[in-house]
N, C-alpha and C positions, 0 to 999 in steps of 0.2 A: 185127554181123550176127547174126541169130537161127539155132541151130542145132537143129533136133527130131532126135533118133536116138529109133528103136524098134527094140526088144528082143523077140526071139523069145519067144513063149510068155510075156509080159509085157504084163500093162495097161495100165502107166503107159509116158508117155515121159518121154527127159531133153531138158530145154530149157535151151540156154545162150545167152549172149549172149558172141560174140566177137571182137575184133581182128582176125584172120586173114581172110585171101581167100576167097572162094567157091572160086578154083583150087585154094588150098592145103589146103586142107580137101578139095576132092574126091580130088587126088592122094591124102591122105590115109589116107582110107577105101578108094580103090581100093588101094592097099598092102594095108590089111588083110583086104580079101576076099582077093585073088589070092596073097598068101604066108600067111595065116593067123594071122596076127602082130594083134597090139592098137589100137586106135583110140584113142590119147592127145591129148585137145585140151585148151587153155587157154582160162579165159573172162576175162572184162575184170575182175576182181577178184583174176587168179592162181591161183584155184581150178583144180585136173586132173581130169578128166575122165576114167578109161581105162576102155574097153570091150573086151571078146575079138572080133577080126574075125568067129569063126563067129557069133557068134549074134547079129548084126548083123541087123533084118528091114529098116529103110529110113533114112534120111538127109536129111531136108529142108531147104535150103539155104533161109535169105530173104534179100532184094535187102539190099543194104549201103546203110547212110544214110548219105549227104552231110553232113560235120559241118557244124554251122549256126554261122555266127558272129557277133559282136554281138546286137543286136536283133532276129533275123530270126521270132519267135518271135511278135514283138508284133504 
């Protein structure tokens, strides 16, 4: 699943691609708003991710793909 977080008073966003649930991920981020605590995510290479909750501006989840198997491609 593709994840955009944007960063207050920051241009760029970070874009990962990761394992995790759109759930798990929101519970997430809702953690780190409402105690103030960091937004640590993994992306599909093992690579960490961690963000401060405050300066968190938004969180874009995208739909999760269906992993395709055999030849469904062709």
């Amino acid at each position: 699943m593709e994840i955009k977080i944007g960063i207050q008073n920051i241009g760029r966003e970070i874009v990962l691609e990761s394992d995790q649930t759109a759930d798990d991920v929101a519970a997430l981020v809702s953690e780190a708003l409402t105690k103030g605590t960091t937004l640590t995510l993994k992306d599909e290479k093992g690579r960490v991710v961690i963000v401060p909750g405050n300066v968190l501006g938004y969180v874009e989840l995208g739909g999760e793909k269906p992993r395709s198997v055999g030849f469904a491609g062709l």
